[in-house]
N, C-alpha and C positions, 0 to 999 in steps of 0.2 A: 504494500500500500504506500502513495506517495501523498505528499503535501504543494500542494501549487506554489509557488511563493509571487509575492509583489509586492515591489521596494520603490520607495522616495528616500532619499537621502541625500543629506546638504551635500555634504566634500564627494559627490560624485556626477554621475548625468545621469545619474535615473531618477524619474519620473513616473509614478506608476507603472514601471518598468516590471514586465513580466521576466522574473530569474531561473525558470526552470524548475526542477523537480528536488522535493527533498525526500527523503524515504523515512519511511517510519518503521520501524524496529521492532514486531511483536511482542506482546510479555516482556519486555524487556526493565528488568526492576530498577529503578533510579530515585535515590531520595529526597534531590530538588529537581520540583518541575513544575512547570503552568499546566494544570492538571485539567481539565473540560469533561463535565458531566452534564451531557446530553439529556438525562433524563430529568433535571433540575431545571425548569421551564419559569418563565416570568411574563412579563407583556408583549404583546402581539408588535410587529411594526407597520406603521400607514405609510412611512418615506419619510423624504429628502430632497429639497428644493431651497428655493431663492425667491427675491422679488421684483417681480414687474412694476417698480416706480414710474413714472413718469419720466424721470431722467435716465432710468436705462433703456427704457425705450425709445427713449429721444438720440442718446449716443447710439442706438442699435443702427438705428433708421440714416445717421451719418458717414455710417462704413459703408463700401462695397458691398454688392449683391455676394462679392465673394467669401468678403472675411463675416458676412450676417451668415451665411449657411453653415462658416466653420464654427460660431458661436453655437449655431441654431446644436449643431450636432458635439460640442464640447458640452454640452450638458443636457440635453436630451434624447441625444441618442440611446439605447438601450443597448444594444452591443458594443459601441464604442464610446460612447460620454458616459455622463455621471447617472444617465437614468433619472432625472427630475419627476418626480411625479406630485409632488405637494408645493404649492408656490402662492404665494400673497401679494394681493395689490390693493391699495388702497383706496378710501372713500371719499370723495372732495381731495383736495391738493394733500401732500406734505409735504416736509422739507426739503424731499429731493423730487421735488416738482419745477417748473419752472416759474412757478408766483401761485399766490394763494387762486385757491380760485373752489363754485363751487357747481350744481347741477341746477339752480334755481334763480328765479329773479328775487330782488329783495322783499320781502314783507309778502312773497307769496305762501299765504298761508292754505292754499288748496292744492300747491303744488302742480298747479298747469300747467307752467312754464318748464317743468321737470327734464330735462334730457342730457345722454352722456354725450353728447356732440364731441366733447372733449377727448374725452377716452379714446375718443376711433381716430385722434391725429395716430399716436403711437401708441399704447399700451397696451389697446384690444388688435391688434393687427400683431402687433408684438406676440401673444398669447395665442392665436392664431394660427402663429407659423409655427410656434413650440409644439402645441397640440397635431398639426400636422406630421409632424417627423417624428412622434412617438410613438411606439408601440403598444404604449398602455395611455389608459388614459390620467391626464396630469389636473387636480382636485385643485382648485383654484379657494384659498377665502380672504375675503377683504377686512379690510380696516378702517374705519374713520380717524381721523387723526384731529378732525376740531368742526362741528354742524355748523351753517351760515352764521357769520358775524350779527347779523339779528337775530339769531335763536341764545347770543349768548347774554351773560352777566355784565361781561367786556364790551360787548359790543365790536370786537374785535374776533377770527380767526387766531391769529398768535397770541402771546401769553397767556394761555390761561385762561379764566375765566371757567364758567360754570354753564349747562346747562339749564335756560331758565322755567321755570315750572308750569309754566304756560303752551311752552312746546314740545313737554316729554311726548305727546302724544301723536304730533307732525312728525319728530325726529324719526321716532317709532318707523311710523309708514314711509319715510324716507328712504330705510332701508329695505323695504318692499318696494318701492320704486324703480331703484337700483337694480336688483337681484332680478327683478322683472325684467329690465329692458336691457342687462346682462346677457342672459336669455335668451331674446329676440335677436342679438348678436351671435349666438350662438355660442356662450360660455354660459356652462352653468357652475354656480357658485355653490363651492361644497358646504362653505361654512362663515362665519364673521365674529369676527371680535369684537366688546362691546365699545371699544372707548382704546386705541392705543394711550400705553403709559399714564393712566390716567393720576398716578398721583405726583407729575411732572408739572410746570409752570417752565415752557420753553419760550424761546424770542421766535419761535417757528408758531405753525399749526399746533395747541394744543388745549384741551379741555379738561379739566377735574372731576373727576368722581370721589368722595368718598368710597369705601367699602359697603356703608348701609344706602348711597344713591345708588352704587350699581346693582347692587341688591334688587332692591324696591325698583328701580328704571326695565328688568327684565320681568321681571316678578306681575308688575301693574303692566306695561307697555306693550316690551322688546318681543317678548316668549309670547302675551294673548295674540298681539299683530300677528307675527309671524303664523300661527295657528289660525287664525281666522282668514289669513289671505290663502291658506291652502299650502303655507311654504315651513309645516312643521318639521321636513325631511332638512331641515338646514341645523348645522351643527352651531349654538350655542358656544362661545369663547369669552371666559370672564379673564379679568387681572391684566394679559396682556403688557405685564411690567417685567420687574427684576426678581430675583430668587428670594432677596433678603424680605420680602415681605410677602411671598406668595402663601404661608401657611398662615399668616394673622389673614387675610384677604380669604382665603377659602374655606377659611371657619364661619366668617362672618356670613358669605354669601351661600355657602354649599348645606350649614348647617339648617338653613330655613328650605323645607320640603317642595310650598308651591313657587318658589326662585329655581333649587334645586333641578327639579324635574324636566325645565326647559332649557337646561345647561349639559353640555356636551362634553368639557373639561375646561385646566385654566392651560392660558398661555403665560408664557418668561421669557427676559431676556438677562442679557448676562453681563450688565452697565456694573452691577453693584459689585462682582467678586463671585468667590467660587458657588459657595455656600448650598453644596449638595446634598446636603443633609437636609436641609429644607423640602426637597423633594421628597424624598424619603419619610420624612414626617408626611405632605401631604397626602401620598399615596396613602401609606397607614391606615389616615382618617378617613379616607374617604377612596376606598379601590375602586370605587363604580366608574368614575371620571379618570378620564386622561390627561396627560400631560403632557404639552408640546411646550417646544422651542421652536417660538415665534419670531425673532431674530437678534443678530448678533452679528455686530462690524467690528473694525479696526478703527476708531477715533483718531483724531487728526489730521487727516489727508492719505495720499497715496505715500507706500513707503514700499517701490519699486524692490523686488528682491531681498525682503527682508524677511528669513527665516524665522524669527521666533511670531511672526504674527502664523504662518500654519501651522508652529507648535499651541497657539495658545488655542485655534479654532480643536485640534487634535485632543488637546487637554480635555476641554470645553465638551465634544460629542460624547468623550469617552465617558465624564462624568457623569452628563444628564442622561445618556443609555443604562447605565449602571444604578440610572433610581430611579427609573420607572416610565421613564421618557419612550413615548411612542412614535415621533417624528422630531425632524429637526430642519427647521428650514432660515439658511442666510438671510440677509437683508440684501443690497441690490443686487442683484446678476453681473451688473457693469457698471463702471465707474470710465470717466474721463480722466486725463492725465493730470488735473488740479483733485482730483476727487470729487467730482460733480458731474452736473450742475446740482446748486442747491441755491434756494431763491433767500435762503439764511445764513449762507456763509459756513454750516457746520460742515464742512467737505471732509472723507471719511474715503478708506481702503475699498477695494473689491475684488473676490479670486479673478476678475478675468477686468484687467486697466485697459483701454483704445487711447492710441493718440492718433483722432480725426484727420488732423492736416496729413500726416504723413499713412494713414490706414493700415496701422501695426496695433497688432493686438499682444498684449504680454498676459503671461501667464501666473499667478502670483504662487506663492508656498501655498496659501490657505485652500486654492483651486484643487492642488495635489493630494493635499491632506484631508478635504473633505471626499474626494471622490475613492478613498480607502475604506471609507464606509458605506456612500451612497451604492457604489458597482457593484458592490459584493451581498450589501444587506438590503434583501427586497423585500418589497408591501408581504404582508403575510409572512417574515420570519419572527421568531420568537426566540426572544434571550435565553441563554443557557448560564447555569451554572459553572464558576470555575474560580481554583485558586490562585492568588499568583504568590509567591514568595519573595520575589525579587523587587527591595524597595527603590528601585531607579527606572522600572519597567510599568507604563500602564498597561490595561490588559482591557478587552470585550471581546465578549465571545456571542455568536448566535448560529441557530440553525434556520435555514430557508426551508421552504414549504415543499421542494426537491429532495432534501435532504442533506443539502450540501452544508458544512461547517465553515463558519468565516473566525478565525480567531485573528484579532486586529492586535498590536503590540506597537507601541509607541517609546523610545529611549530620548528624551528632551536634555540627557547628560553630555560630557566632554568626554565619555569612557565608550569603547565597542563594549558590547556583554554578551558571553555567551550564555546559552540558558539552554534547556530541555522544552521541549512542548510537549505533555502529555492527552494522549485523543485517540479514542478509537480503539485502547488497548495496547496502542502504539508510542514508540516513543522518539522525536526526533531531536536532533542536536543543531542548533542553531543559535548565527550570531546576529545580535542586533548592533550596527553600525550608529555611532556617535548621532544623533541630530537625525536619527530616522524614525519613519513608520514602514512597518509592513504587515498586509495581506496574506494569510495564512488559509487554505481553502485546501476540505478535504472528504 
């Protein structure tokens, strides 16, 4: 019996680089090893994607017809890309839009003037072509990131502000509006969040919830609309923040039954630090709900070839897979050579940077190190049980619905290690290279 192997590693040219075969050693007794028990099972997986902002679809729509299909198929190809099948795009503008902007005229309170005109410059054409060249189909859900400047407190899109109590019930059906003429485009919307980051005050698109507004906003509104327009098959996404507060957030809103029931899991992102144990907690309390990874960038701008940003997304997958995380999807797909466009200036990394003028596409670490997971772990695998011994080595293991074993190994040290993989009965001897991840499949 053999082990597939596949290597990214800084000090060389491999690149999800397929290595060849490692053999595995029957019965063979060894007493360090990364041990994998197959029959130790935990949560199912939905995927692994990215998001259709408005600015990645704007740089998309900038490149060649040539280097758009080499994108189109860097991440959703299914034999040769990353296999995207989970991906988020947003509701009204955000930051990496190119100016606020929303679906409605002002002070329309019957929502006449309703349409996504906007959307079909780039984002739904964008979605479009991805959904083309995939072999599966790829579960789109959105986000609102801040309802019309007159629905709010501020009176304002950016900073902040509240939704005001007058138009919980507009906002509601707004997002039936959406989701409907989504639709008629020919996307259907798997799911929605209720509110990104809602307990931020950005200079961008942003709006407040409490834990008891978002509560009582699905509870009273978000969940009856949804049911009453006929659109109960849409998955429910509370929190949609950081980790550090995702288990005070889902006591609050998961613990009340008729909120509960119209909620489908929470979402996180990964602003605040590791804080994996938080997840772990929520599961605990509450196994019925899932837990995605909703997104997570590199802050600051672009930082062309710079290794430890795919170690940190590596760190990052491994953790949230390892407590209970069912998907994990990035934030842009693409980013411009400034890290934009962004109508806020917060210009921010992406696995896959264009520079327009000259129609070069670069490849970042994080691109590498996400697609170690995404190509190997498909919708329907299920995490496996397994030891690891080795404090300098992270580890995830799962089975696919084929049968196939992906055990993922990540070394973020200045040391090679050798180690043992034990699997299958089998036992192989293998080295993990300083600043690598590899793919283990068997």
């Amino acid at each position: 019996m053999n082990l597939k192997v596949y290597l990214t590693a800084r000090d060389t040219t491999d690149r999800l680089s397929f290595k060849g075969f490692k053999s595995l050693q029957l019965n063979k007794a060894c007493d360090k090893a990364i041990e994998v028990f197959e029959d130790k099972t935990y949560q199912v997986i939905e995927g692994f994607g990215g998001a259709f902002t408005e600015a990645a679809s704007y740089n998309f729509y900038k490149l060649t017809e040539k280097r758009r299909k080499e994108i189109l198929k860097a991440y959703f190809d299914v034999d040769e890309g990353h296999g995207y099948n989970l991906c988020r795009t947003h509701i009204n503008s955000c930051d990496f839009s190119l100016g606020n902007y929303t679906y409605v005229k002002e002070y329309d309170v019957e929502l006449k003037s309703f349409n996504i005109e906007r959307e079909k410059r780039y984002v739904i054409p964008f979605i479009k072509e991805a959904k083309a060249i995939s072999k599966e189909d790829i579960r789109i859900f959105s986000s609102p990131w801040s309802p019309p400047a007159w629905m709010k407190t501020n009176g304002q899109m950016n900073n902040g502000g509240k939704l005001k109590d007058e138009y919980k019930g507009l906002w509601a059906l707004y997002y039936v509006k959406y989701i409907k003429a989504m639709k008629e485009e020919g996307i259907d919307i798997w799911g929605i969040t209720v509110q990104n980051e809602p307990e931020a005050t950005q200079v961008w698109d942003s709006c407040r919830y409490t834990a008891e507004e978002e509560r009582d906003f699905v509870k009273n509104y978000l969940g009856p609309t949804l049911y009453k327009e006929g659109l109960s098959h849409i998955n429910i996404i509370v929190w949609d923040h950081n980790r550090d507060l995702i288990y005070e957030r889902a006591k609050v809103i998961l613990s009340d039954k008729e909120a509960s029931r119209y909620i489908w899991g929470i979402g996180f992102h990964w602003y605040s630090g590791d804080q994996f144990e938080n997840l772990n907690k929520t599961h605990e309390a509450f196994p019925d709900k899932k837990l995605l990874f909703t997104e997570g960038c590199q802050e600051g701008g672009v930082r062309l070839g710079d290794w430890t940003v795919g170690e940190r997304y590596g760190h990052n997958i491994i953790g949230d897979l390892n407590n209970y995380t069912v998907g994990w999807v990035d934030w842009n797909l693409l980013l411009d050579i400034n890290g934009g466009p962004n109508h806020a200036g917060n210009y921010c990394d992406a696995p896959i940077i264009v520079d327009i003028d000259e129609d070069k596409v670069y490849y970042q670490s994080s691109y590498y190190y996400i697609g170690h997971f995404s190509r190997f772990i498909k919708k329907g695998a299920r995490r496996i049980g397994f030891i690891n011994p080795y404090d300098t080595l992270e580890v995830t293991a799962f089975k696919n619905v084929d049968g196939m074993i992906a055990v993922i190994v990540m070394n973020k040290s200045d040391e090679d290690i050798d180690f043992k993989l034990k699997v299958k009965n089998g036992v192989a001897e293998i080295k993990s290279l300083k600043h690598s991840i590899m793919t283990l499949l068997v």
